[in-house]
C-alpha positions as CSV (number, residue, x, y, z in Angstrom):
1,X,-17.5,101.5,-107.8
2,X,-16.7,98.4,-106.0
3,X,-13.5,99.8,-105.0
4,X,-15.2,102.5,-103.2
5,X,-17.6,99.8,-101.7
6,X,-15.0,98.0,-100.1
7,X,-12.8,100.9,-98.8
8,X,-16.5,102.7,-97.0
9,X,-18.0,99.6,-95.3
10,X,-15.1,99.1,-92.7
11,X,-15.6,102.5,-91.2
12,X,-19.5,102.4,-90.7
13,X,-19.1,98.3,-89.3
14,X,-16.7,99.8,-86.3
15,X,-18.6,103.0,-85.5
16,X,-21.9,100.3,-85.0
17,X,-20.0,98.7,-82.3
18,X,-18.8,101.5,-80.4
19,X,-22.2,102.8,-80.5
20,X,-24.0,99.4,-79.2
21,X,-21.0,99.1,-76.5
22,X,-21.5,102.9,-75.4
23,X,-25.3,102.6,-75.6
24,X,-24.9,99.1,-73.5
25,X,-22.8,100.0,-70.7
26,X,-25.0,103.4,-70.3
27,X,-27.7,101.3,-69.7
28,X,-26.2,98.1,-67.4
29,X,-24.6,101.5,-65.0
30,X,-27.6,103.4,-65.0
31,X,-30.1,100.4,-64.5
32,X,-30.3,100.7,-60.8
33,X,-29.4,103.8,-60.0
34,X,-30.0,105.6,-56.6
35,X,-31.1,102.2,-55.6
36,X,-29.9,100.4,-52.4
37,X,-31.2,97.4,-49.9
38,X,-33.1,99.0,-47.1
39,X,-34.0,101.8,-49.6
40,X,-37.6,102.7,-48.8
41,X,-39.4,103.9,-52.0
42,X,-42.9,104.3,-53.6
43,X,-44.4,102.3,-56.7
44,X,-46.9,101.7,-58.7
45,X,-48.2,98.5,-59.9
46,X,-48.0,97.7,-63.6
47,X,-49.1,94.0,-63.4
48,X,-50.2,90.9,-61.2
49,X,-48.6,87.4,-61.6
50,X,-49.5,84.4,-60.6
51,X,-47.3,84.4,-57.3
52,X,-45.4,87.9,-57.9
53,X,-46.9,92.1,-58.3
54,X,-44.2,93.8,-60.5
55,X,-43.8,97.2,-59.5
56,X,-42.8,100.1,-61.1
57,X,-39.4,101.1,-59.2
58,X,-38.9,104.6,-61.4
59,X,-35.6,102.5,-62.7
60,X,-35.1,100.8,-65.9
61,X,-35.5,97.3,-63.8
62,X,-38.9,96.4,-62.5
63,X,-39.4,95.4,-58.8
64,X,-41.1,92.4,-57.6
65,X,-42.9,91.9,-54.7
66,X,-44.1,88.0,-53.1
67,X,-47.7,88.4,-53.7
68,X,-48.4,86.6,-50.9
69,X,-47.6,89.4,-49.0
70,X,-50.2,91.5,-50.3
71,X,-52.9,89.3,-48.7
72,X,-55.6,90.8,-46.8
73,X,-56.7,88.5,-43.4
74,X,-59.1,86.8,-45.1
75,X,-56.3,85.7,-47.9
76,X,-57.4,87.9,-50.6
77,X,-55.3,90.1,-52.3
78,X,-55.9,93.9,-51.0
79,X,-54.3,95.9,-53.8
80,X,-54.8,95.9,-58.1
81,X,-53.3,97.6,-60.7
82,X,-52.4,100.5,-60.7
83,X,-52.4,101.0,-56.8
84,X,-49.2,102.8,-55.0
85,X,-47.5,101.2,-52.7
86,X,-44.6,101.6,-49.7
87,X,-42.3,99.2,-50.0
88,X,-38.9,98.0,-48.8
89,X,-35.8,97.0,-51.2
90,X,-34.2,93.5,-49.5
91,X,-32.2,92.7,-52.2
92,X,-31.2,94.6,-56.0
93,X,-28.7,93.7,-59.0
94,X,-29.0,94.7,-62.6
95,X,-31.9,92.0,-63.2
96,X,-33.7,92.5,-60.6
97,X,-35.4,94.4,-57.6
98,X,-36.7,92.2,-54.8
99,X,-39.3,94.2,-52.9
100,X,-41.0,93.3,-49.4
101,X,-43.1,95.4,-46.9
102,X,-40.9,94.1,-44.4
103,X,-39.2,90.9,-43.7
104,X,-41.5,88.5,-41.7
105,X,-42.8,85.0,-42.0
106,X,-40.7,82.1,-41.0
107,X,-37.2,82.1,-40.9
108,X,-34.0,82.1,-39.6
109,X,-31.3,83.7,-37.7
110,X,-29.2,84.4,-40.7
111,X,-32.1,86.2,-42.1
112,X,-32.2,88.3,-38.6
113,X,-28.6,88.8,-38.8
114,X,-29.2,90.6,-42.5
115,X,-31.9,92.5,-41.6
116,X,-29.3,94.0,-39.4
117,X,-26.5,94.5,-41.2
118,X,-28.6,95.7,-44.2
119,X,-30.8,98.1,-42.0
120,X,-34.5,96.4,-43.6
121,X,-37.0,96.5,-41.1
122,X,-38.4,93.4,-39.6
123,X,-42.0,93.1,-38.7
124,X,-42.4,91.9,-34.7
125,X,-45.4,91.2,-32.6
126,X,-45.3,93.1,-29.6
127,X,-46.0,90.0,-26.8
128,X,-46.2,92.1,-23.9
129,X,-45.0,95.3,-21.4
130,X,-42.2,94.3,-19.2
131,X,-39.8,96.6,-17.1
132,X,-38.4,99.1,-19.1
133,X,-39.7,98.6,-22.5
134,X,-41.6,95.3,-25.1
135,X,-40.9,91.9,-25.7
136,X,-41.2,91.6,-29.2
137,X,-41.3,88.4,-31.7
138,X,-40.3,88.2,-34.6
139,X,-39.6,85.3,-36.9
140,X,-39.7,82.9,-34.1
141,X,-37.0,85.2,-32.2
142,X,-37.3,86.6,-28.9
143,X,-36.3,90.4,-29.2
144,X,-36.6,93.1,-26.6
145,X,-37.6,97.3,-27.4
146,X,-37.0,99.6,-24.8
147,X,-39.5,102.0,-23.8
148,X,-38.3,104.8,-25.6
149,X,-37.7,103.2,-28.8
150,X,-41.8,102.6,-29.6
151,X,-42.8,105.7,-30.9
152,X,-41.7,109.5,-31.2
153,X,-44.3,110.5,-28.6
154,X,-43.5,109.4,-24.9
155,X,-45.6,106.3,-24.2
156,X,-48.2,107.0,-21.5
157,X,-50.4,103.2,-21.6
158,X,-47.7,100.7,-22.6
159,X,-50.5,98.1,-22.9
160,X,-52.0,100.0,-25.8
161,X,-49.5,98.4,-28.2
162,X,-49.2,94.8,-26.9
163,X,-51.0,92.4,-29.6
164,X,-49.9,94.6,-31.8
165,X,-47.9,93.6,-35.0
166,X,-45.8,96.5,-36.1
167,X,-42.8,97.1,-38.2
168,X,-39.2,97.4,-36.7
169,X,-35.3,98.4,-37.3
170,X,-32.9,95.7,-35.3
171,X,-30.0,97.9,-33.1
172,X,-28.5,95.4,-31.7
173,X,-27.4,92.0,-32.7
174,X,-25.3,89.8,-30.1
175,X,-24.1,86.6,-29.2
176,X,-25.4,84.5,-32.1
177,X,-29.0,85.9,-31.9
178,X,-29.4,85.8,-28.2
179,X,-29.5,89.4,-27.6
180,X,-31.6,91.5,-30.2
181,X,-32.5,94.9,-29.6
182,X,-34.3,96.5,-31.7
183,X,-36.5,100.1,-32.1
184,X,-39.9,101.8,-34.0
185,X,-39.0,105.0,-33.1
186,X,-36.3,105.2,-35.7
187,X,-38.2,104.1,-38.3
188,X,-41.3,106.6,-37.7
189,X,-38.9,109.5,-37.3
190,X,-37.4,108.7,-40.8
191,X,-41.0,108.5,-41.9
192,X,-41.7,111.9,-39.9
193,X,-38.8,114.1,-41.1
194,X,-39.8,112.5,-45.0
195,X,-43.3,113.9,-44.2
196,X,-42.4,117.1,-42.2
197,X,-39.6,118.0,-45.5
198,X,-42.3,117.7,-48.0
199,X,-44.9,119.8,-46.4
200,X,-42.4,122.7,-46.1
201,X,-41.5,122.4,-49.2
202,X,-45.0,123.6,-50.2
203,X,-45.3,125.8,-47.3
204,X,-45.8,129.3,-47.8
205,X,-46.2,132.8,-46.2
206,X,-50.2,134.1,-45.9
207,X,-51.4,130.3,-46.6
208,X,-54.8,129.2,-44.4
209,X,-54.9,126.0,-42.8
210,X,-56.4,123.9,-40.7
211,X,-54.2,122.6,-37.2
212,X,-55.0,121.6,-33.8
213,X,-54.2,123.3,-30.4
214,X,-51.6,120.8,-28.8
215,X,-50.6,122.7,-26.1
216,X,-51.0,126.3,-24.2
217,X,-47.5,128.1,-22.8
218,X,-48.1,132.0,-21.2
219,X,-47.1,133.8,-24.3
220,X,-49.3,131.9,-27.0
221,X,-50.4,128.5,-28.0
222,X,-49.0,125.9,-30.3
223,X,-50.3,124.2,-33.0
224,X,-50.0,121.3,-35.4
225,X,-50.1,121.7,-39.0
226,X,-49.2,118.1,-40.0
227,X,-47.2,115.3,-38.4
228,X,-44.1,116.6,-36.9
229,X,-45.1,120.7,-37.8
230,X,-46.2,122.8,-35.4
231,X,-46.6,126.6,-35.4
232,X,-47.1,129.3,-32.9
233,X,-49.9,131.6,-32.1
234,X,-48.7,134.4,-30.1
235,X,-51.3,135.4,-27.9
236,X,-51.9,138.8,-29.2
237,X,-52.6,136.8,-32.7
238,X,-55.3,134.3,-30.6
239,X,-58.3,137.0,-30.7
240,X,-59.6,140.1,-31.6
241,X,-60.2,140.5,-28.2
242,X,-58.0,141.8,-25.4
243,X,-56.5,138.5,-23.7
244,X,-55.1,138.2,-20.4
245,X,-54.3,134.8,-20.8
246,X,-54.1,132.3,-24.4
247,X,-56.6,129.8,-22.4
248,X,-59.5,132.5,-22.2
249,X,-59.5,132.2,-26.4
250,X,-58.4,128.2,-26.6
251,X,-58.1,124.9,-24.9
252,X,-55.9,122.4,-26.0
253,X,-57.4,120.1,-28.6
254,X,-59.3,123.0,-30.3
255,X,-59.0,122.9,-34.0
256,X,-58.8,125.9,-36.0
257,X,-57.9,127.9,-38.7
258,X,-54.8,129.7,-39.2
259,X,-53.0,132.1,-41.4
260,X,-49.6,131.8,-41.9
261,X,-47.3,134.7,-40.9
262,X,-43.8,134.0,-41.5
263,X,-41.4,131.5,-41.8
264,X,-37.5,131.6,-40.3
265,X,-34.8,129.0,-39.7
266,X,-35.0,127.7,-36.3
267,X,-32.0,127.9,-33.7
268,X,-31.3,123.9,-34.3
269,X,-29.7,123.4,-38.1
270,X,-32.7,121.9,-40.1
271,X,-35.5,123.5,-38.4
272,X,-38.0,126.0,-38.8
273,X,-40.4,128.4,-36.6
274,X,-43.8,129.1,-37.8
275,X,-45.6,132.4,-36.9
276,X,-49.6,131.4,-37.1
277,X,-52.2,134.0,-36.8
278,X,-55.8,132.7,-35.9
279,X,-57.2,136.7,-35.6
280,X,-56.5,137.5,-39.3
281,X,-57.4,134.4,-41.0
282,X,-61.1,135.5,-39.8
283,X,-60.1,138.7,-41.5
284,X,-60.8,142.3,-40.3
285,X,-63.8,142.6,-37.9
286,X,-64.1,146.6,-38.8
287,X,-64.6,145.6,-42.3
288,X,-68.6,145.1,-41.7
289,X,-68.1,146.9,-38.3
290,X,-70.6,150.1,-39.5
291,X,-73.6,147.6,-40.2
292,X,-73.0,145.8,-37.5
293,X,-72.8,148.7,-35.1
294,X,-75.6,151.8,-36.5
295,X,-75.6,154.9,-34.6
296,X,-78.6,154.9,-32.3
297,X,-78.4,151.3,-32.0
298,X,-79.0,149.9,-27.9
299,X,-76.3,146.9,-27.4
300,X,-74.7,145.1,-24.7
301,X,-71.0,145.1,-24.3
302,X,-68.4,144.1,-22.1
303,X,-65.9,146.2,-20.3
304,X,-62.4,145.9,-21.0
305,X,-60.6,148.8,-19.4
306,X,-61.0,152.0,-17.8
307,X,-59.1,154.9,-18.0
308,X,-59.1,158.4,-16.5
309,X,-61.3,160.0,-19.1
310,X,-63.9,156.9,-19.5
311,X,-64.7,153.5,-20.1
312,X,-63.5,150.8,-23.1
313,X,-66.3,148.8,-24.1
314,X,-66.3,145.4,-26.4
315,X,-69.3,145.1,-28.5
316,X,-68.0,142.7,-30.9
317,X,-64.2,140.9,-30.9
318,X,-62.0,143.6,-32.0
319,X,-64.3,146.2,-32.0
320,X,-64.2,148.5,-29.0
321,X,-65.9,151.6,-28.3
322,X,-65.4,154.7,-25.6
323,X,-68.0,155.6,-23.1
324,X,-66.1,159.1,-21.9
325,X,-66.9,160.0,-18.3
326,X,-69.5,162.5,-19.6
327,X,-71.6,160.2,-21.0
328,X,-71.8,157.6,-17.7
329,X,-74.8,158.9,-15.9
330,X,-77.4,161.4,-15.5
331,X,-78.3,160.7,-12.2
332,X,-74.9,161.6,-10.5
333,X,-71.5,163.3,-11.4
334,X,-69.0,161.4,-12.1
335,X,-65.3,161.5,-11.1
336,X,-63.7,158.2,-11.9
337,X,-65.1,155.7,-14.5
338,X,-64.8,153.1,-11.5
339,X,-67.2,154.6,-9.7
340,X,-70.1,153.5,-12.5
341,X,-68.1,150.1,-13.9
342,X,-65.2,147.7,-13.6
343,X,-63.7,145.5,-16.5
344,X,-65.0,142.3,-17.0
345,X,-68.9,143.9,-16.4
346,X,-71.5,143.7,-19.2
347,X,-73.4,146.9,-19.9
348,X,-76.1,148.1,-22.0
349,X,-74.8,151.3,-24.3
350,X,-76.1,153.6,-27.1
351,X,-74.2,154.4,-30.4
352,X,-73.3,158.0,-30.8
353,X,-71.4,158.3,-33.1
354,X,-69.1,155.7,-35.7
355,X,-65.8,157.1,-36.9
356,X,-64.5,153.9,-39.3
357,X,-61.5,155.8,-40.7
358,X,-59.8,156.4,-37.5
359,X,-61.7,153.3,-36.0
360,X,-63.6,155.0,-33.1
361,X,-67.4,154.1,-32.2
362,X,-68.6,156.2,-28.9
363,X,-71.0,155.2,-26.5
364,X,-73.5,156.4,-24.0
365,X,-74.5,154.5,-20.8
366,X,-76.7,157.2,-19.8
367,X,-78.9,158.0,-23.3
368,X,-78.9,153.7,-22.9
369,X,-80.5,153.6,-19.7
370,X,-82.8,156.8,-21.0
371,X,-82.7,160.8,-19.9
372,X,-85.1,161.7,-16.6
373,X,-85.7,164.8,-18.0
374,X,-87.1,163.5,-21.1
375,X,-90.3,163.9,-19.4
376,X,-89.7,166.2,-16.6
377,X,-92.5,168.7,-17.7
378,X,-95.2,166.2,-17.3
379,X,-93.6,164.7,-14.1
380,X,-93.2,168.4,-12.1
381,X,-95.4,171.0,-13.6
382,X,-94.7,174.8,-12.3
383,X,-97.0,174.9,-8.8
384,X,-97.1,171.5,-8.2
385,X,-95.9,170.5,-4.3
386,X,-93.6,167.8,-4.3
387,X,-90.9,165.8,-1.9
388,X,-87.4,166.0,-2.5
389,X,-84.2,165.5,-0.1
390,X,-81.6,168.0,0.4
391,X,-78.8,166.9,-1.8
392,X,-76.2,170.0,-1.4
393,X,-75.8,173.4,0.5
394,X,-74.4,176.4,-1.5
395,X,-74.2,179.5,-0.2
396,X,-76.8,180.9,-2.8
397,X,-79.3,178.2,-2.1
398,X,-80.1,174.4,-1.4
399,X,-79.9,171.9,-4.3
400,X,-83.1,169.5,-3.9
401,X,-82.9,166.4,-5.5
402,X,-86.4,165.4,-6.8
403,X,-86.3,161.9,-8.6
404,X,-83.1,160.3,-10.1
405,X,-81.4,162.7,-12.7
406,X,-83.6,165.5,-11.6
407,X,-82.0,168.0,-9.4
408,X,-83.9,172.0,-8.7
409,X,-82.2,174.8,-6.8
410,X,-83.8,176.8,-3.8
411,X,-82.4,179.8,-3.8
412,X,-81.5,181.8,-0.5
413,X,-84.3,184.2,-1.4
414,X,-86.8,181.9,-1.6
415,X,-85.6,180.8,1.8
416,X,-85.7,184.0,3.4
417,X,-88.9,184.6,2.4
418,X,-90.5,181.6,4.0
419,X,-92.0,181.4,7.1
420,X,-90.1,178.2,8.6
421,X,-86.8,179.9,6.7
422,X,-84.5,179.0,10.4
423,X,-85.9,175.3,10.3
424,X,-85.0,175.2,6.2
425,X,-81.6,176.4,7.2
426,X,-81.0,173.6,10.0
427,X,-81.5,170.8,7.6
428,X,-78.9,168.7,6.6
429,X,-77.9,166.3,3.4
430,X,-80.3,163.7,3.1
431,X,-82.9,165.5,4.9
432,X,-86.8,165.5,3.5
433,X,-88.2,168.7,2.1
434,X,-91.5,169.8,0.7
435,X,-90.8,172.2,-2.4
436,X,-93.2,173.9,-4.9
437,X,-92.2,173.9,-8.5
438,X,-91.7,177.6,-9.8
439,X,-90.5,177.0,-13.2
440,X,-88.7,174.6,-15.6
441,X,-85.6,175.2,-17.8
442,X,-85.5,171.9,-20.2
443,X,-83.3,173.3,-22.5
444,X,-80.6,173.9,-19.7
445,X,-82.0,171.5,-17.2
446,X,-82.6,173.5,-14.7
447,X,-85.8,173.6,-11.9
448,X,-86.4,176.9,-9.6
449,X,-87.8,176.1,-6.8
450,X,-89.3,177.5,-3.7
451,X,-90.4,176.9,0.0
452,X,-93.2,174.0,1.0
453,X,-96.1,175.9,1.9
454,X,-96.2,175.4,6.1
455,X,-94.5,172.3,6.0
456,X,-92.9,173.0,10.1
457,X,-96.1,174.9,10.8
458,X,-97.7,172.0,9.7
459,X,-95.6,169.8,12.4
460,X,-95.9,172.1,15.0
461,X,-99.8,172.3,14.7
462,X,-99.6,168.6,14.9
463,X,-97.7,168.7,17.7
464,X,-100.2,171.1,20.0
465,X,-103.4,169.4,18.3
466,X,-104.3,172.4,16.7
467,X,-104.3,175.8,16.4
468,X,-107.1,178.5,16.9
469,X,-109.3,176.0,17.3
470,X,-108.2,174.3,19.9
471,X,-108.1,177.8,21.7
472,X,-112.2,177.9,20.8
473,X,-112.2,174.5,22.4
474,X,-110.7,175.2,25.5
475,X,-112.9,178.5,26.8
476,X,-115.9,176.7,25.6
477,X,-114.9,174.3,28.0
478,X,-113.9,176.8,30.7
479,X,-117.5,178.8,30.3
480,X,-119.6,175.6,30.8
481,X,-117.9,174.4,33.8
482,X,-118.4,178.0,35.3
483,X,-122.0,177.3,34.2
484,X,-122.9,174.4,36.4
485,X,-121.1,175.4,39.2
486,X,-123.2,178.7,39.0
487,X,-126.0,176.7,38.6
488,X,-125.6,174.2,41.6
489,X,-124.2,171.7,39.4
């Protein structure tokens, strides 16, 4: 037994150290992985020391941040456990992550000259505008940021950001320190691109969001999703509407919903065009179109179009109906829809009838504005005399137009008939003429009409001052004249 004893225990003692060696070295290589200086990365915090936050790296090594650095201006500290914060790494073996914000605070050149070569970013207080670009100080250095290197977005006001402490990348280090240029821009873009790849990632086809109109081009108008994203709206996908131009639906700063219509690589490697839709993410207006718009219904629409056959008429965005020729007056006939409206006019039209399926609604600007001959039976009763004007001459009689809407033929034997038929016959278009009502078609509209009873006598007689009696008048006159003189007078 003891024999066995002494010939097992060698075997387990080595395969213990192999294991602890293995299991050592696994951990010492993997302990900072993916972890370098300048990294920037995201952490929680797991506990609060007396001068130090430790922050939870998502390594096997802890990071550790100067809590002073924390500090709020009033020297309290602004964060607590459990709180996420952006942080730089400045330095990292396998004890130990040092984490800062940023270097700042007071130090020296050969801090400067690390901040460089290790690409951590240095916070600077922009001391003020001078030609071309920003005098910036940092750590008690005199560094200069052109123009272009303060912000991803050109810089309109440089004085906005003078006074400002912000957070920097050095580009340039020369001539022991004399010389340091240094740039924002770089470090928001990295910040961009971080923010633009994650919100594509989740991106998807039909989604509705929320964006603002940055700017208007002739074919559609753009708009941002999130920092550094910005879709298209192609101005057939602005409105409902008919458009002639994106800025009759939007102005720049507008915010608004949008669906998403497709996504497709870009013609630059890494990038991405975005087809938005602001029509469809208020959905179909036809789909509560036939409550909205009830047969029989009076409403005021605006033109759109004309065409030979009639008029296109907006009632609602994206809902258009047709007045046809036919249907644009009862006062007059009508040849071209132009001669009744133009687009861009606002109209009052009936609803005669609603076809959803093929998506068809047409209108009346005639039964809108209300049929003359409604109550033409009451208005010109058979015998009544009434004025008119000659409208047309046929050669089977004279169309007399009564009132607007109402027209009634005089036929040729009617005229013929008449006593004044030569002076009927000289008139012209426009002219006045008394008419008597003979008789009234409803059904087919129609009015029969005949000749004004004496209506040139009448102005002749008015002419001479009378007729037989003013012939009575004059040999009354003649007789006692003869009578005085006969009588000595």
């Amino acid at each position: 037994m003891n024999d066995d004893f002494e010939n097992a225990s060698p075997e387990p003692e080595v395969d213990a150290e192999e294991s602890f060696a293995e299991l050592f070295e696994s951990y010492s290589t993997g302990m900072n992985e993916n972890i370098q200086v300048g990294d920037r990365i995201r952490g929680r915090i797991i506990s609060i020391g007396g001068s130090n936050v430790f922050v939870d790296t998502g390594t096997k090594v802890d990071g550790v941040v100067e809590k002073n650095e924390l500090l709020d201006d009033d020297g309290q500290l602004s964060v607590a456990e459990g709180d996420e914060l952006d942080l730089y790494v400045v330095a990292a073996d396998e004890s130990e992550i040092r984490l800062s914000k940023a270097i700042s605070g007071i130090g020296g050149l050969n801090m400067l000259k690390d901040a460089w070569t290790e690409r951590i970013p240095v916070e600077g207080k922009v001391v003020a505008a001078i030609k071309g670009g920003f005098h910036v100080e940092m750590i008690k250095r005199r560094a200069f940021c052109p123009i272009s290197q303060m912000d991803v977005a050109y810089v309109e006001d440089p004085s906005v950001y003078v006074g400002q402490t912000l957070t920097f990348l050095i580009k340039r280090f020369e001539e022991s320190g004399r010389n340091i240029v240094v740039s924002r821009r770089e470090i928001l873009q990295k910040e961009l691109d971080e923010s633009r790849k994650a919100f594509m990632a989740e991106l998807q086809p039909d989604a509705l969001l929320e964006g603002s109109v940055v700017r208007i081009v002739p074919f559609g108008a753009f708009v941002s999703l999130a920092p550094g994203v910005e879709g298209l709206v192609h101005i057939s996908e602005l409105s409902w509407s008919r458009l002639d131009t994106p800025d009759q639906a939007v102005t720049v700063g507008d915010r608004l919903q949008v669906k998403v219509l497709g996504i497709k690589a870009g013609e630059k490697p890494g990038t991405q065009k975005i087809a938005l839709s602001v029509k469809q993410a208020m959905g179909d207006p036809w789909a509560d179109a036939q409550q909205r718009v009830p047969v029989g219904a009076k409403m005021l629409g605006k033109v759109t179009r004309c065409a030979n056959f009639g008029a296109f008429v907006e009632l609602f965005p994206g809902i258009e109906g047709l007045v046809h020729i036919s249907e644009m007056s009862y006062t007059r006939r009508v040849m071209r829809p132009e001669e009744i409206v133009s687009p861009g006019d606002e109209i009052m039209v009936m609803v005669k009838a609603f076809d959803l399926d093929r998506k068809r609604i047409s209108l009346s600007i005639k039964d809108a504005e209300g049929d003359p001959w409604a109550d033409v039976q009451e208005t010109f009763k058979p015998g009544k005399t009434v004025q008119g004007r000659v409208e047309k001459k046929e050669g089977f009689g004279i169309f007399v137009n009564l009132a607007p809407g109402i027209t009634g033929l005089l036929p040729k034997s009617k005229i013929a008939a008449s006593d004044n038929a030569a002076q009927i016959e000289a008139l012209k278009p426009g002219a006045a003429i008394t008419v008597t009502v003979d008789s009234i078609n409803v059904a087919e509209r129609k009015i029969s009409l005949g000749a004004g009873g004496g209506t040139d006598d009448q102005g002749w007689q008015e002419f001479s001052g009378g007729s037989s009696d003013t012939l009575g008048s004059l040999g009354d006159q003649l007789k006692e004249a003869l009578s005085r003189k006969k009588n000595g007078g």
